[in-house]
TIVO-2410 file (N, C-alpha, C; in nm, 3 decimals):
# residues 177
REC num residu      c1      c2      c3 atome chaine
REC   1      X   7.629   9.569  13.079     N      A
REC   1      X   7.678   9.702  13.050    CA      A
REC   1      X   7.645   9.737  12.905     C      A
REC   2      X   7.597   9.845  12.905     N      A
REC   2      X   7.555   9.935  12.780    CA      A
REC   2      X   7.683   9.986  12.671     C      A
REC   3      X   7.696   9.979  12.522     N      A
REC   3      X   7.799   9.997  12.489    CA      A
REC   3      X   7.712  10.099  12.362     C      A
REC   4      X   7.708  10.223  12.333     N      A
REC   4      X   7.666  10.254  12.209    CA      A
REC   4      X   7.768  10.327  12.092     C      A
REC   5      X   7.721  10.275  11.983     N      A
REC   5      X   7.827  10.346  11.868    CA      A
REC   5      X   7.721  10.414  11.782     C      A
REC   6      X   7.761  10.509  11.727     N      A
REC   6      X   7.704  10.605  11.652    CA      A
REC   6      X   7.788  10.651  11.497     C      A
REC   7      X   7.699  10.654  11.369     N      A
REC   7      X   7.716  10.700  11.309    CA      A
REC   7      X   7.675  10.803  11.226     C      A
REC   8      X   7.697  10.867  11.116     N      A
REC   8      X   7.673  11.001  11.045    CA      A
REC   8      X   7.518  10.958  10.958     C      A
REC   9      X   7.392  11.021  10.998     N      A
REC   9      X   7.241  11.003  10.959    CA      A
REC   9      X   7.294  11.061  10.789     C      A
REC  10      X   7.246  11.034  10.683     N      A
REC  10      X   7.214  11.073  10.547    CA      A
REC  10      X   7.093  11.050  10.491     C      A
REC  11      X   6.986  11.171  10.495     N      A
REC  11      X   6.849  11.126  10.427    CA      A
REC  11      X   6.834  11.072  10.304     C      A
REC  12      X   6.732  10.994  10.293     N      A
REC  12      X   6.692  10.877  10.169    CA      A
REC  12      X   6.688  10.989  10.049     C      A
REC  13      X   6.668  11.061  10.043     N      A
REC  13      X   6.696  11.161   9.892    CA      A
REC  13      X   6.850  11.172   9.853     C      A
REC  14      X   6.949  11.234   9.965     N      A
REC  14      X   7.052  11.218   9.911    CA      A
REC  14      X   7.126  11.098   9.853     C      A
REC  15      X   7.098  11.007   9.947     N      A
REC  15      X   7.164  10.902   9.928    CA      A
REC  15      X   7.104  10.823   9.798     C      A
REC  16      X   6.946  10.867   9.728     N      A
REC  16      X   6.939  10.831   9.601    CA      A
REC  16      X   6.969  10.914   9.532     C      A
REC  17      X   6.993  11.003   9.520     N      A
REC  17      X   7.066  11.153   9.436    CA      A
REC  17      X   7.248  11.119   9.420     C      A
REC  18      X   7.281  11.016   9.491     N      A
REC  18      X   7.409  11.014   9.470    CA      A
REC  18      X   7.419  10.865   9.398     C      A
REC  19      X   7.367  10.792   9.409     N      A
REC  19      X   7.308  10.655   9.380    CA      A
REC  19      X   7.254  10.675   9.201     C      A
REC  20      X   7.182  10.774   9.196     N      A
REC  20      X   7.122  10.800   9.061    CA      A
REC  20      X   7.198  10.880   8.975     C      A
REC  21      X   7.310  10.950   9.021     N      A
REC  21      X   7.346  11.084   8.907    CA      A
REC  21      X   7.410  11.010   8.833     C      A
REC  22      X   7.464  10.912   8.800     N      A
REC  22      X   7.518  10.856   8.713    CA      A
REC  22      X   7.422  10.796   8.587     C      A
REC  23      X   7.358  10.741   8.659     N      A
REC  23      X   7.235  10.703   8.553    CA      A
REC  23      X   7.143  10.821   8.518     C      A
REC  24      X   7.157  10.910   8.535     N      A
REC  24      X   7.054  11.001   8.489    CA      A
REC  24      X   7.136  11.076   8.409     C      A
REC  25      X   7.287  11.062   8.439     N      A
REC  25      X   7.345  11.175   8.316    CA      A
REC  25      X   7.375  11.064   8.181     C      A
REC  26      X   7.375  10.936   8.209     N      A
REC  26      X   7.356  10.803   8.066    CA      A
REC  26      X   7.239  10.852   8.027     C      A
REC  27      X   7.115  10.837   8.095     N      A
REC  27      X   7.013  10.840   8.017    CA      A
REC  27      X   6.983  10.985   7.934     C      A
REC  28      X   7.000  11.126   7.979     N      A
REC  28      X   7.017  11.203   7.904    CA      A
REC  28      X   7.122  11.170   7.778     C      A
REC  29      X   7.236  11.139   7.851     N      A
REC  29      X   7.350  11.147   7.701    CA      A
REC  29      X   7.241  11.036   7.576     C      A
REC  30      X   7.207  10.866   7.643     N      A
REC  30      X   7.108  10.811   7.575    CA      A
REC  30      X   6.978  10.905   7.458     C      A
REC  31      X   6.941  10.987   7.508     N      A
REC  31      X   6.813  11.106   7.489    CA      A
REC  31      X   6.878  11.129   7.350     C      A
REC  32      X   6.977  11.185   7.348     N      A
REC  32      X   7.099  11.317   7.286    CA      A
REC  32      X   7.104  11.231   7.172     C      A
REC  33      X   7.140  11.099   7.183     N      A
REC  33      X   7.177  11.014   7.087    CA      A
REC  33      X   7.114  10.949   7.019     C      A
REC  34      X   6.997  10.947   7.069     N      A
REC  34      X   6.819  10.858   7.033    CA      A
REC  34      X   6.791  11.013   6.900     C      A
REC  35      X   6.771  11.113   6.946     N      A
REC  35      X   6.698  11.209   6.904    CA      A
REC  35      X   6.760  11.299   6.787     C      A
REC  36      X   6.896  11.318   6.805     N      A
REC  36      X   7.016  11.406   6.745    CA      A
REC  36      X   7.128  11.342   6.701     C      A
REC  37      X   7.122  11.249   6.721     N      A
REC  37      X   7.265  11.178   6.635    CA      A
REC  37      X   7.245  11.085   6.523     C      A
REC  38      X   7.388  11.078   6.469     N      A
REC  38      X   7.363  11.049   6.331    CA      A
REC  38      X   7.279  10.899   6.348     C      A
REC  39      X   7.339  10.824   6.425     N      A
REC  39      X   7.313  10.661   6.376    CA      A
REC  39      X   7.176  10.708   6.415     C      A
REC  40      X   7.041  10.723   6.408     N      A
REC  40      X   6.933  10.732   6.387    CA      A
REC  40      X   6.876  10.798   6.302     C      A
REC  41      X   6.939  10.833   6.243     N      A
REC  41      X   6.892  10.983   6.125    CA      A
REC  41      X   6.835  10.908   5.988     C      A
REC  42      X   6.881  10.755   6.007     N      A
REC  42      X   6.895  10.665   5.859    CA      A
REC  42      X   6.769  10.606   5.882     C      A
REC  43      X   6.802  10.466   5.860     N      A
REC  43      X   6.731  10.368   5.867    CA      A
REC  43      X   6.652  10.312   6.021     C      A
REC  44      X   6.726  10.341   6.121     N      A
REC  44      X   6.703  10.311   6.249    CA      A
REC  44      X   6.560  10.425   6.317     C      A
REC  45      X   6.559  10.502   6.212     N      A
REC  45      X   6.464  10.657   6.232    CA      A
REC  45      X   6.360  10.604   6.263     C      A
REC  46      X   6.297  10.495   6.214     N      A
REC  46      X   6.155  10.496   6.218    CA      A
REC  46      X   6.140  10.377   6.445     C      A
REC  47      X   6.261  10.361   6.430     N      A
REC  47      X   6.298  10.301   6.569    CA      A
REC  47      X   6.361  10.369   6.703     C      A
REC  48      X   6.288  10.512   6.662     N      A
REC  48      X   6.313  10.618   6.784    CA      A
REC  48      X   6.188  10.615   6.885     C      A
REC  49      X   6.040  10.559   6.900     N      A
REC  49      X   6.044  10.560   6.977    CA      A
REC  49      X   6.057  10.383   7.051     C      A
REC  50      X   6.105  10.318   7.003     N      A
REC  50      X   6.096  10.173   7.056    CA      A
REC  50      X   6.250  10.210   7.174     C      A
REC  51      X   6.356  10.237   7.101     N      A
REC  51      X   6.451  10.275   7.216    CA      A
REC  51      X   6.440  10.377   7.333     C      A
REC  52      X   6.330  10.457   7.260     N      A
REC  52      X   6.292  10.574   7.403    CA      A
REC  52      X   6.242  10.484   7.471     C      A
REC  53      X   6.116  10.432   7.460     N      A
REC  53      X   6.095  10.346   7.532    CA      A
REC  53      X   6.160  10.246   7.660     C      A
REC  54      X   6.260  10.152   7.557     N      A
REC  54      X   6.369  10.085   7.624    CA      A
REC  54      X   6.423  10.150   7.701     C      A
REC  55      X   6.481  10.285   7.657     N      A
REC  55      X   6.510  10.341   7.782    CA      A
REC  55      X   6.463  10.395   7.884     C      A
REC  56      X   6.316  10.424   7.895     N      A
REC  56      X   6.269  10.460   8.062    CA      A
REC  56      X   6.258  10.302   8.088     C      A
REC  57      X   6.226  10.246   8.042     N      A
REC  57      X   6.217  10.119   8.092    CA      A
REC  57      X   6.357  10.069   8.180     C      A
REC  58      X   6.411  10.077   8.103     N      A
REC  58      X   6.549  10.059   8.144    CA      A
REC  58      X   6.598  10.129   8.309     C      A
REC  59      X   6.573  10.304   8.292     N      A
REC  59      X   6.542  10.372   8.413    CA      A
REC  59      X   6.509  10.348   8.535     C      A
REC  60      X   6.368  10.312   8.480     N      A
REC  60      X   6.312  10.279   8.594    CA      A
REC  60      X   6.309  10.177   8.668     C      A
REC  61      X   6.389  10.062   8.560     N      A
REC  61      X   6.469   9.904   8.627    CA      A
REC  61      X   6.590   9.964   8.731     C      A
REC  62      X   6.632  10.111   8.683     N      A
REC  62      X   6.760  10.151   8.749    CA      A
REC  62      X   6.686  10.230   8.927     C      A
REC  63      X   6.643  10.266   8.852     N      A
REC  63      X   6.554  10.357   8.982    CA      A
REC  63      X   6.510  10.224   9.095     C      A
REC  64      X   6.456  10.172   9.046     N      A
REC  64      X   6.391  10.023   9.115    CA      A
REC  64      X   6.483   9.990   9.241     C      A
REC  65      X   6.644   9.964   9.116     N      A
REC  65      X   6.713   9.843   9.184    CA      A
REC  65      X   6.807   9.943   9.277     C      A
REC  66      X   6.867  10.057   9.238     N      A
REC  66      X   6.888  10.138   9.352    CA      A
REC  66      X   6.842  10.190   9.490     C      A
REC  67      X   6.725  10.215   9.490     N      A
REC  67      X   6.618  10.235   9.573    CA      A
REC  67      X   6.599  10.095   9.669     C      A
REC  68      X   6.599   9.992   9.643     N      A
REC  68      X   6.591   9.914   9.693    CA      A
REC  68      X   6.750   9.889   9.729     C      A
REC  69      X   6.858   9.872   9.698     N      A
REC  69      X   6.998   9.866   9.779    CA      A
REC  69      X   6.981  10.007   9.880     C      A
REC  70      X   6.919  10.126   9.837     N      A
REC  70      X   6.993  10.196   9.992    CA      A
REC  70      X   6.872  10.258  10.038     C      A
REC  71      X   6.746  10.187  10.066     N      A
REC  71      X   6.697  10.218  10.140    CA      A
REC  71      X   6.724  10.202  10.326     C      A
REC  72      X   6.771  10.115  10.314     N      A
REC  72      X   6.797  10.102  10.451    CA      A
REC  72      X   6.943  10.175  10.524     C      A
REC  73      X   6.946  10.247  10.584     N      A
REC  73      X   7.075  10.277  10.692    CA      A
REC  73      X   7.071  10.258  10.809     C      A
REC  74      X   7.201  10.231  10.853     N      A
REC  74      X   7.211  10.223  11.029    CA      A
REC  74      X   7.291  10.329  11.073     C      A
REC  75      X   7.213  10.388  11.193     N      A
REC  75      X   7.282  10.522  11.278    CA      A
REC  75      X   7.312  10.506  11.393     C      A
REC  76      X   7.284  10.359  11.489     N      A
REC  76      X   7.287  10.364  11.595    CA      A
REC  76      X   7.340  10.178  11.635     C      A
REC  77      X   7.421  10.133  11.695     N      A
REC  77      X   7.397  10.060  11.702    CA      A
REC  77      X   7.472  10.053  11.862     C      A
REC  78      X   7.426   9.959  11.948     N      A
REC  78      X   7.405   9.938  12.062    CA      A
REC  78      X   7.367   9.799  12.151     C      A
REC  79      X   7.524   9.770  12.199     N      A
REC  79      X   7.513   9.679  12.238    CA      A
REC  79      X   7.445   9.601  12.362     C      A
REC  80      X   7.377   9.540  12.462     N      A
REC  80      X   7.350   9.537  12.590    CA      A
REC  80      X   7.303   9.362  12.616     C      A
REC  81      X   7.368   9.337  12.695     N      A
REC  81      X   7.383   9.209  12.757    CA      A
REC  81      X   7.383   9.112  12.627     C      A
REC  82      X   7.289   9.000  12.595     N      A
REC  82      X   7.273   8.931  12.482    CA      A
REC  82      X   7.228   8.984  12.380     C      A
REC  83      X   7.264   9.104  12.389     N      A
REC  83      X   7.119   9.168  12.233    CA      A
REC  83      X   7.222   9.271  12.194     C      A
REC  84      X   7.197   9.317  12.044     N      A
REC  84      X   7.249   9.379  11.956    CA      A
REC  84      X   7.122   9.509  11.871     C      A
REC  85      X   7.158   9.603  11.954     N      A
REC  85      X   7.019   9.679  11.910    CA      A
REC  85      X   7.044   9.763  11.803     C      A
REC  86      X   6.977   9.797  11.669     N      A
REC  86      X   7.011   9.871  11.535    CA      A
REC  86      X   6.900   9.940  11.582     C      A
REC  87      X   6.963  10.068  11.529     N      A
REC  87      X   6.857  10.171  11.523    CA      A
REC  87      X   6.870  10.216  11.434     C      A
REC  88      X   6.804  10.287  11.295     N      A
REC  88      X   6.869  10.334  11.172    CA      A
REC  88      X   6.719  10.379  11.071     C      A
REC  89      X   6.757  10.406  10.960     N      A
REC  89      X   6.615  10.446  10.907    CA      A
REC  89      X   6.588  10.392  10.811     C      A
REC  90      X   6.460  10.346  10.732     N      A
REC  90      X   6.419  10.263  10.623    CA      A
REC  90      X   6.340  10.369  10.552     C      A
REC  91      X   6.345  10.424  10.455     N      A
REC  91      X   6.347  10.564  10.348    CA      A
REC  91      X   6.429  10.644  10.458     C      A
REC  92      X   6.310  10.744  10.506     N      A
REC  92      X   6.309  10.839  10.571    CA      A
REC  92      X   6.193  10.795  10.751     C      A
REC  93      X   6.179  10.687  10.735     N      A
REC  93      X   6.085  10.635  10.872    CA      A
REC  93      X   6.192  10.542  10.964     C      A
REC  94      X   6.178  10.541  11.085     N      A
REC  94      X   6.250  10.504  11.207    CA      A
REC  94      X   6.287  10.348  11.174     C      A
REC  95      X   6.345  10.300  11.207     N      A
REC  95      X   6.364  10.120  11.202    CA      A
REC  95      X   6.461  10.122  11.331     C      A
REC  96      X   6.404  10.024  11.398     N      A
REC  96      X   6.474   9.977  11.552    CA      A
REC  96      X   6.466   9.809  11.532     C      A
REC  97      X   6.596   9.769  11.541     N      A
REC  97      X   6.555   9.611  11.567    CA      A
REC  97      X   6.653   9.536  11.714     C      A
REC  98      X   6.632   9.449  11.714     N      A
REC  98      X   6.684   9.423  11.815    CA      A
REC  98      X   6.717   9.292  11.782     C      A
REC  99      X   6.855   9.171  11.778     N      A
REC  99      X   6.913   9.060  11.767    CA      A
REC  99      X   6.970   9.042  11.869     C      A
REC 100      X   6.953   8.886  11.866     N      A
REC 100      X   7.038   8.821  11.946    CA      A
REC 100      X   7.180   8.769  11.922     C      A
REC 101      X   7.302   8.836  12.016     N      A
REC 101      X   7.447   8.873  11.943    CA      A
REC 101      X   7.479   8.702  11.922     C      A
REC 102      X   7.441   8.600  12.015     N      A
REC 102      X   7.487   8.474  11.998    CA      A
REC 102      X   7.475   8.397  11.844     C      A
REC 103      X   7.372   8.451  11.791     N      A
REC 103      X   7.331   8.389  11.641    CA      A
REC 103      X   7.354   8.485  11.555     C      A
REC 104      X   7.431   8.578  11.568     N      A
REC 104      X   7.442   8.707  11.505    CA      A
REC 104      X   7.580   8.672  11.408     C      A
REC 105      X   7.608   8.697  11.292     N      A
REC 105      X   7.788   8.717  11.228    CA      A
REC 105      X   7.761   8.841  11.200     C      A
REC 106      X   7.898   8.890  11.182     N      A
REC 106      X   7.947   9.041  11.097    CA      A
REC 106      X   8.064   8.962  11.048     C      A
REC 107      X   8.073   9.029  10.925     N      A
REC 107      X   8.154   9.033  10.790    CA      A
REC 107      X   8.225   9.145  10.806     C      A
REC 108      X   8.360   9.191  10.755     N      A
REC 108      X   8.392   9.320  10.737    CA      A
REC 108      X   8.447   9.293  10.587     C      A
REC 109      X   8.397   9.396  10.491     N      A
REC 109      X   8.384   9.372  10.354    CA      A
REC 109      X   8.447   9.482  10.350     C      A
REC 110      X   8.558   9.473  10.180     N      A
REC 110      X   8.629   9.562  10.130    CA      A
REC 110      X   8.569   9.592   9.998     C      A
REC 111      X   8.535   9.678   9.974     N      A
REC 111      X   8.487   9.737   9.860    CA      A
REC 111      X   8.538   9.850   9.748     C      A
REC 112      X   8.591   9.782   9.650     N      A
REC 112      X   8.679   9.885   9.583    CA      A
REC 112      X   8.600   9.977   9.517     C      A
REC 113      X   8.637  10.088   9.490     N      A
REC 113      X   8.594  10.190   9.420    CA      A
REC 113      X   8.679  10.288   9.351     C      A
REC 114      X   8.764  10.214   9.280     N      A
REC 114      X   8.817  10.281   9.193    CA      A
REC 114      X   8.993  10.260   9.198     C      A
REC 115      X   9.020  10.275   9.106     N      A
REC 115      X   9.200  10.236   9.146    CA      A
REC 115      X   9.254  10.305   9.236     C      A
REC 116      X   9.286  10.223   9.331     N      A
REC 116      X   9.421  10.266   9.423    CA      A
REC 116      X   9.259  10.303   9.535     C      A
REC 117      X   9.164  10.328   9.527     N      A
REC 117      X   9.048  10.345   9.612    CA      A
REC 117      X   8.974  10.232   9.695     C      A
REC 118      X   8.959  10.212   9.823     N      A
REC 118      X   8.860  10.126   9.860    CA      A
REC 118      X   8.777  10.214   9.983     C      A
REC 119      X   8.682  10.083  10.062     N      A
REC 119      X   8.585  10.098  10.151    CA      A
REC 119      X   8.555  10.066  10.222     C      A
REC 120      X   8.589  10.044  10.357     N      A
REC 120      X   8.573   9.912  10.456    CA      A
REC 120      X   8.429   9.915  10.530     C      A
REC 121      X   8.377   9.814  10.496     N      A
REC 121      X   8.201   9.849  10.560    CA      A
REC 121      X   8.157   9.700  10.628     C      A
REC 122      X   8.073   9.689  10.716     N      A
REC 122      X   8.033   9.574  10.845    CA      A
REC 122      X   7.910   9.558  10.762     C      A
REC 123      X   7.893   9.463  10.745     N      A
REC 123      X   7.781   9.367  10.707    CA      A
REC 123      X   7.706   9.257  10.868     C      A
REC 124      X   7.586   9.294  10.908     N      A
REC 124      X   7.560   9.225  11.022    CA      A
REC 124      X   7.479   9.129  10.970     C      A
REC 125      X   7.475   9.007  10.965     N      A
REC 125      X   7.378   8.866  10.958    CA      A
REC 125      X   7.355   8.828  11.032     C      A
REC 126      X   7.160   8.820  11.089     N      A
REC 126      X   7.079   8.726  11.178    CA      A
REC 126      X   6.954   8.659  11.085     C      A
REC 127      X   6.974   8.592  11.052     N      A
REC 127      X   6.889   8.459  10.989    CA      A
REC 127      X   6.831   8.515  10.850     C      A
REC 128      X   6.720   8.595  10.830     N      A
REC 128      X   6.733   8.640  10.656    CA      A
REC 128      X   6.745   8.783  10.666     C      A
REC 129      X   6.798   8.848  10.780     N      A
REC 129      X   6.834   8.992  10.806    CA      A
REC 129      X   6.969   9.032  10.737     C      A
REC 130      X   6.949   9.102  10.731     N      A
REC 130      X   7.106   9.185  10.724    CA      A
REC 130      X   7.129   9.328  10.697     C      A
REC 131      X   7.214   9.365  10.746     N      A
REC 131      X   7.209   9.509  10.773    CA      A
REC 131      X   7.367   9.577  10.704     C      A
REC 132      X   7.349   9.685  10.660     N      A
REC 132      X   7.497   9.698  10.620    CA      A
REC 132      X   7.520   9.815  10.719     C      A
REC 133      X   7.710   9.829  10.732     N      A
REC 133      X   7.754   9.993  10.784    CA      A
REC 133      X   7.829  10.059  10.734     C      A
REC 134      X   7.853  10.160  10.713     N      A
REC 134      X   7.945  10.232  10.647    CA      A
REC 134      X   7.895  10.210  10.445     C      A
REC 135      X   7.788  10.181  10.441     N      A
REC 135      X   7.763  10.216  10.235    CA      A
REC 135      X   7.819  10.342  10.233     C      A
REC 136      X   7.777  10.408  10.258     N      A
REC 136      X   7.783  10.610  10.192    CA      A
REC 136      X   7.893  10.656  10.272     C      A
REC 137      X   7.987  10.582  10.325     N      A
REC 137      X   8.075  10.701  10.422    CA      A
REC 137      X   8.062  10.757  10.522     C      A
REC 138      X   7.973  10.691  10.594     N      A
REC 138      X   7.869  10.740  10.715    CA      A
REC 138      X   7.909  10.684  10.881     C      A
REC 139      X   8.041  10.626  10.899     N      A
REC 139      X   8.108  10.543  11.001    CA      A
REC 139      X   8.246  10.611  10.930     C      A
REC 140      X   8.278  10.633  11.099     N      A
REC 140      X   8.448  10.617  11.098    CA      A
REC 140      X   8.499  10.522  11.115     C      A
REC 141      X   8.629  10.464  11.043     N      A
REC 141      X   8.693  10.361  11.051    CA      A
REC 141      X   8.733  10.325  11.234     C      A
REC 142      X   8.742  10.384  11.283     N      A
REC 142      X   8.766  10.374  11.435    CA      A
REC 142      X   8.630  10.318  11.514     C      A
REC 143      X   8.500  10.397  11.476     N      A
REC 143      X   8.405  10.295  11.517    CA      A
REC 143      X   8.391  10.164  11.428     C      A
REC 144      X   8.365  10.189  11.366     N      A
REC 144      X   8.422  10.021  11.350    CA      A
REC 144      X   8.475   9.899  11.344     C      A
REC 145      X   8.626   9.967  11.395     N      A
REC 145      X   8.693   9.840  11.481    CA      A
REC 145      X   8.651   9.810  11.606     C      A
REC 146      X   8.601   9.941  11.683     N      A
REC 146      X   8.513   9.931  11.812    CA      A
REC 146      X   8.442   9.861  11.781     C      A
REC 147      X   8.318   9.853  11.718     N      A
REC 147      X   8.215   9.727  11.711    CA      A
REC 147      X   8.269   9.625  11.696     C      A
REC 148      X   8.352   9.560  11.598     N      A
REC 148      X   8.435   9.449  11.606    CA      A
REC 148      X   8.456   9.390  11.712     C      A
REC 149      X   8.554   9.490  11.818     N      A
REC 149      X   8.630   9.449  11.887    CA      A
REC 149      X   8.511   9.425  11.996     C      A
REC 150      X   8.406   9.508  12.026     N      A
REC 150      X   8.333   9.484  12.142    CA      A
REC 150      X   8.217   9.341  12.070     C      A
REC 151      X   8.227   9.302  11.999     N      A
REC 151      X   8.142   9.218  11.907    CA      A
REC 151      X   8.231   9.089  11.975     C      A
REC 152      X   8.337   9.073  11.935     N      A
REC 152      X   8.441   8.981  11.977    CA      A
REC 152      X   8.433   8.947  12.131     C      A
REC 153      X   8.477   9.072  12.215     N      A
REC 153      X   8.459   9.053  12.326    CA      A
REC 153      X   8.370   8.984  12.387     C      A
REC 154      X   8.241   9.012  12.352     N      A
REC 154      X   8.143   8.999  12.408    CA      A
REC 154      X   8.107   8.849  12.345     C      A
REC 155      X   8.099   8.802  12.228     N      A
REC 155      X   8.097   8.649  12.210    CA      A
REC 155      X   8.201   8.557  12.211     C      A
REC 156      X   8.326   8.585  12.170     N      A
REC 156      X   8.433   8.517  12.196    CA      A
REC 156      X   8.451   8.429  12.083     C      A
REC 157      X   8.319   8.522  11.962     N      A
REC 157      X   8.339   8.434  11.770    CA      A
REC 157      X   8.473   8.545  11.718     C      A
REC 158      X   8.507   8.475  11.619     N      A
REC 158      X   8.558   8.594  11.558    CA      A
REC 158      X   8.482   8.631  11.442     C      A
REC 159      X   8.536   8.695  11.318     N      A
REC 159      X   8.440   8.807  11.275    CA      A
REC 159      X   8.497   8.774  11.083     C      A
REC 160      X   8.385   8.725  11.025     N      A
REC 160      X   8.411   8.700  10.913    CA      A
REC 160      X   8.510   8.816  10.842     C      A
REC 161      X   8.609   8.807  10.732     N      A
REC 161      X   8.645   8.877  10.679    CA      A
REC 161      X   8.750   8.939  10.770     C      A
REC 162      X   8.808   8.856  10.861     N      A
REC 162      X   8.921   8.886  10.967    CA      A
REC 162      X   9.048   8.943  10.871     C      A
REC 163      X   9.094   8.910  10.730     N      A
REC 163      X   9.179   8.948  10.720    CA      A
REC 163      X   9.142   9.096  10.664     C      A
REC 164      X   9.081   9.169  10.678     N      A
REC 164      X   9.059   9.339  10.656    CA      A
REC 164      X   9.048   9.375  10.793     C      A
REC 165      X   9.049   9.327  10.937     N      A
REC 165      X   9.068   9.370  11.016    CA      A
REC 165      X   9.188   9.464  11.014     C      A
REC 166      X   9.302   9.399  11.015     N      A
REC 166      X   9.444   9.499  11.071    CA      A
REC 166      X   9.461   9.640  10.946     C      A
REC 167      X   9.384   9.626  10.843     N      A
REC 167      X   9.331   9.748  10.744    CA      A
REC 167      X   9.228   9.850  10.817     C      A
REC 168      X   9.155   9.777  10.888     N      A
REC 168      X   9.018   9.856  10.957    CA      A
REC 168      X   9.152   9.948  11.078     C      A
REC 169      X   9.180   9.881  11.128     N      A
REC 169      X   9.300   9.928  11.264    CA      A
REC 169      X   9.381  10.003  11.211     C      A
REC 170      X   9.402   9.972  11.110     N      A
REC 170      X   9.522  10.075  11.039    CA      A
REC 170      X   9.490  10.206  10.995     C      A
REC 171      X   9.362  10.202  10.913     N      A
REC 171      X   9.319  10.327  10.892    CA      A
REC 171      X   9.250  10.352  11.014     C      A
REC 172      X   9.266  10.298  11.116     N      A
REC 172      X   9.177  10.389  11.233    CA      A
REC 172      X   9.272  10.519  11.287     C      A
REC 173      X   9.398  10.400  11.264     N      A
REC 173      X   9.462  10.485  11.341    CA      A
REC 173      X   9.527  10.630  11.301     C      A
REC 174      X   9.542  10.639  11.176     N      A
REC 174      X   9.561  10.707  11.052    CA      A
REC 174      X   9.468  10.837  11.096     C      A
REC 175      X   9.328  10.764  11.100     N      A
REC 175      X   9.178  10.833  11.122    CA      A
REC 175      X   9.199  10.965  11.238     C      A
REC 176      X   9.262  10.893  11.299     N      A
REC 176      X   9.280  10.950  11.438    CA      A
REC 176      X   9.349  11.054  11.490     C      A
REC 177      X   9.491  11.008  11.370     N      A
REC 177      X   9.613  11.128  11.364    CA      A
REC 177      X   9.568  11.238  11.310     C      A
***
């Protein structure tokens, strides 16, 4: 029997546009302070462009390492007999894979973001794979106890990071009201 869960698609621009605005409003304020502020006006003057420098450098270490955490999303995932099928996108191009659920773990990871703020997101591991769900807000807490729970069902493992389960259930249910 066929089981599919679905989540919310976000194209690879936004999701680096939200990924980057932070670093792009440092590196301007950086700019502001390289070019117009006092501590360079002295002695450090003749060392305006070695820090410009440093800083695209710096940038584009940022650009790099972002780009590479969210290129990948999952939009589809779908269970059927022994197999665990991801469907999801890598930039903006299709990615379909297909695992086997017996050698398969999921994690359910809590991720804070800010006081009194968190994030509950499924991490799937098959051998040097891994896939994340819910990065950007893109899963409801309710499908994702569904995957859990049909994850469970269907192997009879349980599911790393069990104690954020009855959190996942809790805000489902919350979700729901």
């Amino acid at each position: 029997m066929n089981k599919t869960f679905k989540g919310e698609y976000i194209p690879f621009y936004i999701r680096l546009f939200k990924r980057l605005a932070p670093l792009i409003l440092l590196v301007i304020f950086a700019y502001f302070k390289i070019y117009y502020g006092r501590t360079f006006a002295g002695s450090l003057a003749d060392y305006k462009i070695h820090f410009s420098i440093l800083l695209i450098i710096c940038f584009l270490y940022g650009i790099y390492f972002h780009t590479n955490r969210i290129r990948t999303v999952v939009n589809v995932i779908s269970f059927s007999n022994d197999t665990l099928q991801i469907i999801g996108h890598d930039f903006n191009s299709k990615l379909e894979d297909s695992l086997n659920l017996n050698k398969l773990i999921i994690e359910i990871q809590e991720e804070e973001l800010g006081k009194n703020k968190v994030r509950y997101c499924l991490e799937i591991y098959f051998d040097d794979k891994y896939y994340y769900l819910n990065k950007f807000d893109d899963w409801k807490y309710s499908t994702l106890a569904e995957i859990v729970d049909e994850y469970k069902s269907r192997t009879g493992k349980s599911v790393a990071g069990d104690q954020y389960y009855s959190k996942l259930v809790k805000n489902k249910q919350v979700n729901a009201a």
